[in-house]
C-alpha positions in Angstrom: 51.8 -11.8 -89.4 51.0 -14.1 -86.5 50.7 -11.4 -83.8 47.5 -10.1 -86.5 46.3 -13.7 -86.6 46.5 -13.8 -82.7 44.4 -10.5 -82.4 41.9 -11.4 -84.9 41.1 -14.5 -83.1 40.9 -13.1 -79.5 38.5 -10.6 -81.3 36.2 -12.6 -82.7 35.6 -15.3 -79.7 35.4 -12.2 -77.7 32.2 -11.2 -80.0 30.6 -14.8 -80.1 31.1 -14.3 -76.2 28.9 -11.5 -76.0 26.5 -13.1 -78.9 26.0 -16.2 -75.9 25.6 -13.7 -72.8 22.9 -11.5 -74.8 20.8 -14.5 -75.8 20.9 -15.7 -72.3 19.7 -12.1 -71.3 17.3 -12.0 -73.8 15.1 -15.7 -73.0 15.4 -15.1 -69.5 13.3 -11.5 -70.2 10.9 -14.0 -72.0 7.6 -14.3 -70.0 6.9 -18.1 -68.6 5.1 -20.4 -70.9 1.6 -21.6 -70.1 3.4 -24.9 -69.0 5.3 -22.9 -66.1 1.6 -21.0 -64.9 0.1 -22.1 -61.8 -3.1 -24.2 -62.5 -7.0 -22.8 -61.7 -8.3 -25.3 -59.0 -12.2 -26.3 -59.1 -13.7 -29.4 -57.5 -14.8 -32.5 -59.2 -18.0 -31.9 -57.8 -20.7 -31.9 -54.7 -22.6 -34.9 -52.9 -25.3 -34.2 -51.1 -28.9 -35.2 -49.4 -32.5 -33.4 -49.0 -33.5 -34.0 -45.5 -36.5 -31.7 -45.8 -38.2 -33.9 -48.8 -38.3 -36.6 -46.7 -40.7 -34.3 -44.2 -42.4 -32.6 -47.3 -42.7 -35.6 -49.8 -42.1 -38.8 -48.3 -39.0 -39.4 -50.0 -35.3 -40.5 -49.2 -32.8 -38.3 -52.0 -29.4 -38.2 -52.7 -28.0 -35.8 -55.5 -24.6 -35.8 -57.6 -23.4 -33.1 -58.7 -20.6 -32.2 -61.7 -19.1 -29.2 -62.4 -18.7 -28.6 -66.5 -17.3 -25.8 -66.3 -16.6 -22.9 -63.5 -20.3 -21.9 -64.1 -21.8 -24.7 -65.6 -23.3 -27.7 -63.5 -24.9 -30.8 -64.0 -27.1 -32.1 -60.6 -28.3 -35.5 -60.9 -31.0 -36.8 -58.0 -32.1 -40.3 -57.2 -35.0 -40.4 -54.4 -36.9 -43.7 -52.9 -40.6 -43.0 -52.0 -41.0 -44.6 -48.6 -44.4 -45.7 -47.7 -46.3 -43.0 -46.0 -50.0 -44.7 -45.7 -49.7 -45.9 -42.5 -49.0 -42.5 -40.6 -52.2 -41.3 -39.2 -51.5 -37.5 -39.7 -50.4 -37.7 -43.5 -53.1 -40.4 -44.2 -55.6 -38.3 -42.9 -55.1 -35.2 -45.4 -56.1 -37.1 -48.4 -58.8 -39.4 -46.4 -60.0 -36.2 -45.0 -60.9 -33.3 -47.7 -63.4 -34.9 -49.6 -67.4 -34.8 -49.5 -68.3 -36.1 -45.7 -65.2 -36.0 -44.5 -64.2 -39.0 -47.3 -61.1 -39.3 -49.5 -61.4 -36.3 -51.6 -61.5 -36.8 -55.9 -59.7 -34.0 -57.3 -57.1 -31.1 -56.3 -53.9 -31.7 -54.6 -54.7 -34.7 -52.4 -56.7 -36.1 -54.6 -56.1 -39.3 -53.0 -54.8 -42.1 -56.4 -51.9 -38.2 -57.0 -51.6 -37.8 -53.2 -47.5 -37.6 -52.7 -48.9 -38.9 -49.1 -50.7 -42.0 -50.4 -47.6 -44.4 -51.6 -46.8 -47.8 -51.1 -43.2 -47.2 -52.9 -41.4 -45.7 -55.4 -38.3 -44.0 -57.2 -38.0 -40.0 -58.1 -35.1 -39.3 -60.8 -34.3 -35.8 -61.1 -31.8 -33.7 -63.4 -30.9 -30.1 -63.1 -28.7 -27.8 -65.4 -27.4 -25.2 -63.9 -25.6 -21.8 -64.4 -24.4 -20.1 -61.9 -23.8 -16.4 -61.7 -20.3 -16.5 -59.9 -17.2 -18.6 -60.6 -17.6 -22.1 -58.6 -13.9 -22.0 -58.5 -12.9 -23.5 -54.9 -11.2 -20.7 -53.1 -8.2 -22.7 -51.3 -11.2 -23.7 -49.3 -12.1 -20.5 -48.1 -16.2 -19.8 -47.7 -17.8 -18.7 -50.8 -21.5 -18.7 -52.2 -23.0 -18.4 -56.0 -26.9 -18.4 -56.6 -27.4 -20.1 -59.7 -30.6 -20.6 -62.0 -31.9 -23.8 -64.0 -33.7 -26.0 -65.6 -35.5 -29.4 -63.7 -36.7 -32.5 -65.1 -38.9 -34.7 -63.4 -39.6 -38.9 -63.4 -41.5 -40.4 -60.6 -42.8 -44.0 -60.5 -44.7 -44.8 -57.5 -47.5 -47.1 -56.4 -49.8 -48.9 -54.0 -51.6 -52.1 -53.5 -54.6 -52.7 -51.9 -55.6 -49.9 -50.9 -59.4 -49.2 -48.6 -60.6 -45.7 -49.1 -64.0 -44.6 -48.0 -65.6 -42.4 -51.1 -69.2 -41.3 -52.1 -72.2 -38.5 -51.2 -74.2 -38.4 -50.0 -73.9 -42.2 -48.5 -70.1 -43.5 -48.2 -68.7 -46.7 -49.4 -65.3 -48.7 -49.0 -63.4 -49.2 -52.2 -60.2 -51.3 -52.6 -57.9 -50.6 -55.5 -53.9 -50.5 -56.7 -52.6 -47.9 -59.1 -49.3 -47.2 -60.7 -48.3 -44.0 -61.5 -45.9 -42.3 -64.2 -45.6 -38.6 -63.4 -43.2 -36.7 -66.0 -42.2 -32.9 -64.7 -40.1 -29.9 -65.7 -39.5 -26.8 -63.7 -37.2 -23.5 -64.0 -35.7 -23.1 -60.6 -33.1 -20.6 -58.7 -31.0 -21.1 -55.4 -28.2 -20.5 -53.3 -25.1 -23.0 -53.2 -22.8 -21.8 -49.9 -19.7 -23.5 -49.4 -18.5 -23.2 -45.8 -15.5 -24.7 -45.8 -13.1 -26.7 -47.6 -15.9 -29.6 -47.4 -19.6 -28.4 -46.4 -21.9 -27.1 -49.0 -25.5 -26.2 -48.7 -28.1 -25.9 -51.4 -31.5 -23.9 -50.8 -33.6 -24.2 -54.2 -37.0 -23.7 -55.4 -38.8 -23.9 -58.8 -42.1 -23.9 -60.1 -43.2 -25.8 -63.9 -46.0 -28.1 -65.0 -46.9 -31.6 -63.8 -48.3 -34.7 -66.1 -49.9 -37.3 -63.7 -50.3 -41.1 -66.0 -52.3 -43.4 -63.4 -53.4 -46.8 -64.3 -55.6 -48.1 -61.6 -57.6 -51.7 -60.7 -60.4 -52.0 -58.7 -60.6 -54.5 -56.3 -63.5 -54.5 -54.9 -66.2 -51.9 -55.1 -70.2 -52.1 -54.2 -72.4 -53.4 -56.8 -74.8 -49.6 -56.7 -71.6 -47.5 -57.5 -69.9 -46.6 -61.1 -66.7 -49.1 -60.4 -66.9 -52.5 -60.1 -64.7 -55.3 -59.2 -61.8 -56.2 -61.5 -62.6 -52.9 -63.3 -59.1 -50.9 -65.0 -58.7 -47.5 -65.9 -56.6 -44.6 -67.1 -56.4 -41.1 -65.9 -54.2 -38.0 -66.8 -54.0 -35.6 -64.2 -52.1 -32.3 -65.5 -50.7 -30.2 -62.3 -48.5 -27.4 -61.0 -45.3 -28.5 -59.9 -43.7 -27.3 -57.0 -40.2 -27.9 -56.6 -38.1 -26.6 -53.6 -35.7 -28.0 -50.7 -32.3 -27.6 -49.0 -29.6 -30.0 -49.9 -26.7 -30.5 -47.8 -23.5 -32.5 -48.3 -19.7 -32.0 -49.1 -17.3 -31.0 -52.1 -15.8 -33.7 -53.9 -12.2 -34.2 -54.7 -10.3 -31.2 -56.3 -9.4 -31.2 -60.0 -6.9 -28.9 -62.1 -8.1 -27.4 -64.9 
């Protein structure tokens, strides 16, 4: 009786053995959970400047921008409109296309929308963008991705005092200030390269409608013209908008996802 109590109890530890060794086999055939996966790398983002607006438009810009997703991007764009009135070449396009060779009254350089004729001012842009490849970094291996978006505009800018000759067919001096309010959207395209694990350039260009508010004073005008000192006024000058530049800069820090 004890030798059959002996083998039954060899026999069934040997099975709960086997039991322990087959569940081992069998969680080690289990795939690896998504905690155990190696993690998609994308960076936070890209910092960058425009030195061609600064030839084309007289302004100083920095952009930020955030990845939302590997195709989806958020480019945000600060600008400060340096005074430009005091070069001879740039003052000299808007002082130069009107009737006798005075400051012209209408098109581009008309001279109170002139992007030439500023004392000062800020540009605020925003773009959202969708790119048509992954902006995944690649362990920091060169990649590019043209992308396509949508750009809003704000520009506040102004000047003060300002001496323009105007009139036909005998010219007069005129001295005024303005402030303008000019609202803008655009649907633009480009090309973001990324060199290396740091460099980035951005070629872009758009086209969309412009809406120019300009609230001017009159300083001084002659007594025989249609102004006249201490007179205010209001114009609306709607416009194509142009938008296009090369931004360069560097990726931000790199973020798993």
């Amino acid at each position: 009786m004890r030798a059959t109590l002996a083998i039954f109890f060899l026999f069934s530890n040997q099975i709960s053995f086997c039991g322990n060794i087959a569940e081992v086999n069998l969680i080690e055939s289990q795939p690896p959970t998504i905690t155990d996966s190696i993690y998609a790398k994308r960076s936070f983002g890209t910092l960058k400047i425009d030195p061609l607006q600064v030839i084309l438009s007289c302004e100083i810009p920095a952009s930020l921008e955030l990845y939302l997703s590997n195709r989806l991007s958020l480019n945000l764009q600060v600008g400060y409109v340096f005074p430009a009135r005091k070069n001879a070449m740039r003052r000299g396009i808007y002082e130069s296309y009107g009737e006798n060779g005075n400051a012209t009254t209408e098109g581009f350089f008309y001279y109170r929308n002139c992007p030439y004729n500023n004392d000062g001012g800020i540009d605020i842009k925003s773009e959202l963008r969708i790119y048509t490849q992954s902006i995944s970094t690649s362990q920091g291996f060169p990649h590019k991705s043209a992308y396509f978006g949508l750009q809003f505009m704000y520009k506040y800018c102004y000047y003060d005092y300002l001496s323009v000759y105007l009139g036909s067919p005998y010219s007069y001096q005129q001295t005024e200030s303005k402030k303008s309010n000019i609202l803008a959207f655009a649907l633009i395209c480009g090309k973001q390269k990324y060199k290396n694990r740091f460099l980035v350039t951005d070629l872009y260009g758009g086209i969309g409608i412009k809406s120019s508010g300009i609230n001017y004073t009159i300083i001084y005008a002659p007594p025989y013209t249609k102004y006249h000192s201490g007179q205010t006024g209001y114009e609306k000058i709607p416009s194509l908008y142009l938008s296009f530049g090369l931004r360069i800069g560097f990726q931000l820090k790199t973020i798993h996802y």
